[in-house]
N, C-alpha and C positions, 0 to 999 in steps of 0.2 A: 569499612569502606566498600564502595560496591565494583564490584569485578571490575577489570578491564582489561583490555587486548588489543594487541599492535592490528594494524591493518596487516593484509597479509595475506596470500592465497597457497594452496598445495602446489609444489609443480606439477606439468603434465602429468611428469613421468612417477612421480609418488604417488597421483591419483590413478592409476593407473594399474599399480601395482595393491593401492589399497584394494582396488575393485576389482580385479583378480586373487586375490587373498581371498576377498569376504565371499567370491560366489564360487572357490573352490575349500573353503570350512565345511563342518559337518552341518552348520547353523545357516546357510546359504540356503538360497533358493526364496520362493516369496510367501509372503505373510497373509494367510485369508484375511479380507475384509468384508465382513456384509452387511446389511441396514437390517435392523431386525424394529417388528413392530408387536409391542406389547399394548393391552389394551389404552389402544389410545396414542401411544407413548411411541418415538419412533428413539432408537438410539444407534450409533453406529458401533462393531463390535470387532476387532480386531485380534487377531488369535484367540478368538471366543468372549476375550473381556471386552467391557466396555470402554468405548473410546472418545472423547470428548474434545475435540481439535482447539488447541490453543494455538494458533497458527500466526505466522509471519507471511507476508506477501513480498519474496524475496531471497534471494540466496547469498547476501553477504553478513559476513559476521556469524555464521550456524553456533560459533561457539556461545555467544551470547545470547540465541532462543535459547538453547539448552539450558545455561545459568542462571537465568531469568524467570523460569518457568516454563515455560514453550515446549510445545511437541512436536511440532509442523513444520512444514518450510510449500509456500505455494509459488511455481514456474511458472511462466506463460508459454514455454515454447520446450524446446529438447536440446537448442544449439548447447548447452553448458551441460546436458542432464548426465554427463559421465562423474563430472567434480561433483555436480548437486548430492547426487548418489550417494557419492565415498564419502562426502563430508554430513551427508545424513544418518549414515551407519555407524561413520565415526564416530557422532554425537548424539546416539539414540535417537533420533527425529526421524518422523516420518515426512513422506515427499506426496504433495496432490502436486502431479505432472502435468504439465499444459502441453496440450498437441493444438498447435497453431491451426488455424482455420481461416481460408481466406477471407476478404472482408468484400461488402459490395462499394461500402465506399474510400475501399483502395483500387477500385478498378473490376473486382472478378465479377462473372457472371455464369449467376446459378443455372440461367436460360443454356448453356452448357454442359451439355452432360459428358462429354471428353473431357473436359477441364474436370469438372466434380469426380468422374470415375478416376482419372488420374489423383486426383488430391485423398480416397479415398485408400488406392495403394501406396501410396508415399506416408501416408498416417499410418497406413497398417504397419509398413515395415518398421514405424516408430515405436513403436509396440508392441512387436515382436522381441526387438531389440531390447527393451526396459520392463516388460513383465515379469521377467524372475527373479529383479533386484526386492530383496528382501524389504527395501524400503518405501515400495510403492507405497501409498495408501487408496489412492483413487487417480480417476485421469478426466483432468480437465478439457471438454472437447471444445475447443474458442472461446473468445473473450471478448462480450460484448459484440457480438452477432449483430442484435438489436441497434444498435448507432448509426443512425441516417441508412437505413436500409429499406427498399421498397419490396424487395423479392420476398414470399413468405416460402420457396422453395430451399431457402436456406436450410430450413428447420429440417424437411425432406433429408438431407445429407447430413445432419447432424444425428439424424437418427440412423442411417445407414451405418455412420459411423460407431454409435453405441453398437449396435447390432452385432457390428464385425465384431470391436471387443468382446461384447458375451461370448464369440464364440469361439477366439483364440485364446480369451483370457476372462476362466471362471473364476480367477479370484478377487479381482478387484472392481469396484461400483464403477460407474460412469456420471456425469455431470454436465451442464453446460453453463457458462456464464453470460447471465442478463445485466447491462447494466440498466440499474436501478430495476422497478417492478410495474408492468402493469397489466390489467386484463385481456387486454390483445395478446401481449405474448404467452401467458400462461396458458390462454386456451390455443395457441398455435401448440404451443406446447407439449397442453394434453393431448390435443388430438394427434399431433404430427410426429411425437417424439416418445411412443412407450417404452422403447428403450434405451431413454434416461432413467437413470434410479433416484438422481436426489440436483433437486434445481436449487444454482449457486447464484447470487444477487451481489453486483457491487452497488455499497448505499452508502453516502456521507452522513448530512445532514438529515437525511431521513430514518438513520438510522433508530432513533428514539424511538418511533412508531412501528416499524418493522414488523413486527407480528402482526401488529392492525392491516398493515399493508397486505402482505400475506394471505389472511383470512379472506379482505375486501377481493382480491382480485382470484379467489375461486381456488389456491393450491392449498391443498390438506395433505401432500408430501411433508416427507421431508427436505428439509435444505439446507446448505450454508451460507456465512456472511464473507464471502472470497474477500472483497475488498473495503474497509472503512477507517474512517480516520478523520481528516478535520472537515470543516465545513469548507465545501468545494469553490472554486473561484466564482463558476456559475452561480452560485446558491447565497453567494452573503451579500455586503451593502456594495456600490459602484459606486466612485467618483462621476461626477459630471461628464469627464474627460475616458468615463467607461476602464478605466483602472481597477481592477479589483481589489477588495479589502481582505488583506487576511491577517489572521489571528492570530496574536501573541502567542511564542509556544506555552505560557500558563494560562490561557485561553483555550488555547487546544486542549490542554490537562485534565481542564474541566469538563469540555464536551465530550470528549472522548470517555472519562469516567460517568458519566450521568447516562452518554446514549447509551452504551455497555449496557449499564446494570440494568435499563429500560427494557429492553430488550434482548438478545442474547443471553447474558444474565439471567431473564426469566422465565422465554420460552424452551424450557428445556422438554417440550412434549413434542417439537419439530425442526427447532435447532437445533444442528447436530457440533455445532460451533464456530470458528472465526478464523480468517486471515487477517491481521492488520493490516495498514499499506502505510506506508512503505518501509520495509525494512531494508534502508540502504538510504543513498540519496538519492537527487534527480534536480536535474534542471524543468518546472512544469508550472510558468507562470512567474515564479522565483526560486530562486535555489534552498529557501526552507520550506515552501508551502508543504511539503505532502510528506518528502524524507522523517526517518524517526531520527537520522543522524545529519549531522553536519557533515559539509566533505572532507573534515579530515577527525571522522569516527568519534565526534563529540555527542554526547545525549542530553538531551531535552527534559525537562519538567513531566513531558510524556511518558516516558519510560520509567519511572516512578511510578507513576501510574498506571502502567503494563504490568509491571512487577507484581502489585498490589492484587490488578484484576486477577493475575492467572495462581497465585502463592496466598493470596490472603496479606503480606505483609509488605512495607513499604520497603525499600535498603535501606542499611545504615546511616549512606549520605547519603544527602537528594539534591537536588537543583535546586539552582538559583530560580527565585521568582520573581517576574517582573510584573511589577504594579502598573507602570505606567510610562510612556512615551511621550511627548512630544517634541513637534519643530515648528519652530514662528507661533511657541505659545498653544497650537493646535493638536489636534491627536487625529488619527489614521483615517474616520469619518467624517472629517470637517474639512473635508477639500480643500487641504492647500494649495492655496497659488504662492507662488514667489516673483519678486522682478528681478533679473537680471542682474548680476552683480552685487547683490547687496545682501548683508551679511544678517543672520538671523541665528535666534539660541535653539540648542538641541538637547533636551535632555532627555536619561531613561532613570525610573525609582526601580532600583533591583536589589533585594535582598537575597539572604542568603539562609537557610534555616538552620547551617550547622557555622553559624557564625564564621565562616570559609571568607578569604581575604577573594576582591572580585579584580577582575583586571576585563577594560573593557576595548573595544574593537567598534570602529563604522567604518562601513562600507556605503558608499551610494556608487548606485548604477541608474544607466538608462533604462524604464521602463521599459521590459522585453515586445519586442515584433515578433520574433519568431513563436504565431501561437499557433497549437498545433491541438486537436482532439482526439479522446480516446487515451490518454499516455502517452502518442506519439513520441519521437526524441524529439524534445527542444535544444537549442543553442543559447549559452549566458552570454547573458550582455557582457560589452566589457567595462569594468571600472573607470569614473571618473576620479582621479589621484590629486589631490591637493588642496581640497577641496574644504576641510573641517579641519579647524585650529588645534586643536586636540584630541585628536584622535584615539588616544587612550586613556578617556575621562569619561567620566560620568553624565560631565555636562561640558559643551562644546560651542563653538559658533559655524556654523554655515559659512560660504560667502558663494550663493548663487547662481548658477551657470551662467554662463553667458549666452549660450544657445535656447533657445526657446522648445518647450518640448515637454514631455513626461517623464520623469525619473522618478528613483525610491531611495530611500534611505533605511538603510539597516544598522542595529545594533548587536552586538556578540559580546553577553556578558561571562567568561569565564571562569570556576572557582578555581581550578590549580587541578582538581580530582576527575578531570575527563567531564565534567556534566557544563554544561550552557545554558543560557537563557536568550533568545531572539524574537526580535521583532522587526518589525519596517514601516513606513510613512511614505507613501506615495505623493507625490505634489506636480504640480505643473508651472514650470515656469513660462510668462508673458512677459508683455512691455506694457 
């Protein structure tokens, strides 16, 4: 059976204590990282060996990158990097640290240079603070810079900021994150930013191509894959009603393993490796779209699939797979409408591959408002309750809202061993 673990965090005051232990041990202090380029070949090299980032984008659960396969653990910011730390050391993983970077479209402006110099000493002291944790491996300088931004002086102060690290702290690379890739920013890039050592790209669905990408837009660095995972809300089919479609978690299984091996997989002459995303949950469009867990620490068909990419071998038990959904006879792409009131079948084909007894779960919500870019936080809808005749069946009846509007429908198929299978059906009910 494949590992598991209660939810569950350090307290303050343990972490605290681990991380005064580990950086007054003889073994304390931090770990060189460098980029070394052999003909051709770029690879990243850590206490001299070489280091091939099997990385999470996220810090809950450290115990289960480690179990898994995983080496990494990727941050966006520092407000947690004390626990990140202890529980990195704790469990052999290394940390790419995110030093926050303001954003132009949360307000800042680069046209500022009090504002940038100050944001410039607040980054430092971050850094000073966390450079001799042994578990550095790199620092990530902002994320997603590039997102509706007009200022290319951003890039200016991103590089100020690499600079200041080279010079308080020789041991560790520096980075910036683009989301997704294209020739405008690379060459802001090269020109504006010599010192970055290795450019990080969050990519969904373009991930398959990636190298192509890469090549097309002029960087012959190296780089890594900070962020990837299912096809993005922007990127797949839309309802009429501009709902997005998203994908079965054994839909996701799939892409996720194909774009992988497409890529990452087998640029290993400039990929230096990967963060998944998201290693945790998150409310972003729906409450499965992007999480590798459920919220209450269940795994997906995904995560099999993780296992697989970074070990070579699948677990013991694996996930439920789900074949197929629907509701009112339709499936996720065929825009349903519903009227009012009136009662329609819902069913999901989920099997099990370790012949595991399933126990099943729906949930429908109002299609989420609260939308927000970049990751931003969202807010969950809240449940409509009463809604599905049998609610712990395979197959069920609707009966409708009454309100006119956009909702979804979810299913939660359970084996008994921590793993799940999920899906959802977005619909809109008229008159």
């Amino acid at each position: 059976m494949k590992n598991r673990f209660l939810r569950g965090g350090l307290s303050l005051a343990l972490v605290v204590l681990i991380h005064a232990l580990a950086l007054a041990s003889p073994l304390a202090g931090p770990v060189k990282v460098t980029v070394r380029q052999a003909g051709g070949k770029y690879e990243l090299l850590r206490a001299g060996q070489p280091y091939f980032v099997k990385g999470a984008g996220g810090s809950q659960y450290p115990e289960r990158i480690a179990a898994y396969g995983g080496n990494s653990i990727r941050t966006w910011g520092t407000s947690d990097a004390l626990q990140v730390l202890a529980s990195a050391n704790q469990h052999h993983l290394t940390v790419m640290l995110g030093l926050d970077v303001a954003r132009e479209r949360h307000g800042f402006d680069y046209n500022d240079a009090a504002a940038v110099a100050a944001q410039l000493q607040k980054i430092k002291g971050e850094v000073m603070k966390y450079k001799e944790d042994p578990a550095v491996l790199l620092w990530g300088i902002g994320n997603e810079l590039n997102l509706d931004y007009t200022n290319p002086k951003v890039w200016d102060a991103v590089n100020d900021i690499a600079r200041m690290i080279h010079e308080v702290d020789p041991n560790h690379p520096t980075s910036t994150v683009l989301a997704g890739l294209s020739k405008k920013e690379v060459d802001y890039i090269k020109e504006r930013c010599p010192a970055v050592d290795i450019l990080s790209i969050n990519t969904y669905a373009g991930l398959a191509t990636l190298p192509q990408q890469v090549r097309a837009a002029g960087w012959a660095g190296p780089y890594l894959v900070t962020e990837w995972g299912p096809t993005g809300h922007w990127e797949g089919p839309q309802t009429p009603w501009k709902a997005s479609v998203e994908e079965t978690s054994s839909q996701k299984a799939a892409v996720y393993k194909s774009r992988y091996e497409a890529s990452v997989g087998q640029d290993r002459a400039h990929c230096l490796g990967s963060y998944v995303f998201l290693w945790g949950q998150k409310q972003e469009r729906t409450p499965t779209w992007y999480g590798l867990f459920t919220e209450d620490g269940q795994e997906t068909e995904v995560m099999d699939v993780l296992q697989y990419l970074w070990t070579g071998h699948y677990p013991q038990n694996r996930a439920p797979h789900i074949a197929a959904l629907t509701l009112a006879n339709k499936t996720a792409t065929e825009a349903v409408t519903l009227r009012p009131g009136q009662l329609y079948p819902l069913a999901a084909a989920v099997t099990d591959p370790d012949h595991d007894g399933l126990t099943y779960q729906w949930e429908l919500l109002p299609e989420s408002t609260d939308l927000k870019q970049g990751g931003d936080r969202e807010s969950r809808p809240t449940p409509v309750v009463g809604a599905i005749s049998a609610p712990g069946a395979a197959q069920a009846t609707l009966t409708a809202p009454s309100q006119t509007g956009a909702y979804r429908l979810f299913i939660y198929a359970h084996d008994g061993h921590g793993n799940v299978a999920t899906g959802n059906v977005p619909f809109y009910v008229q008159p």
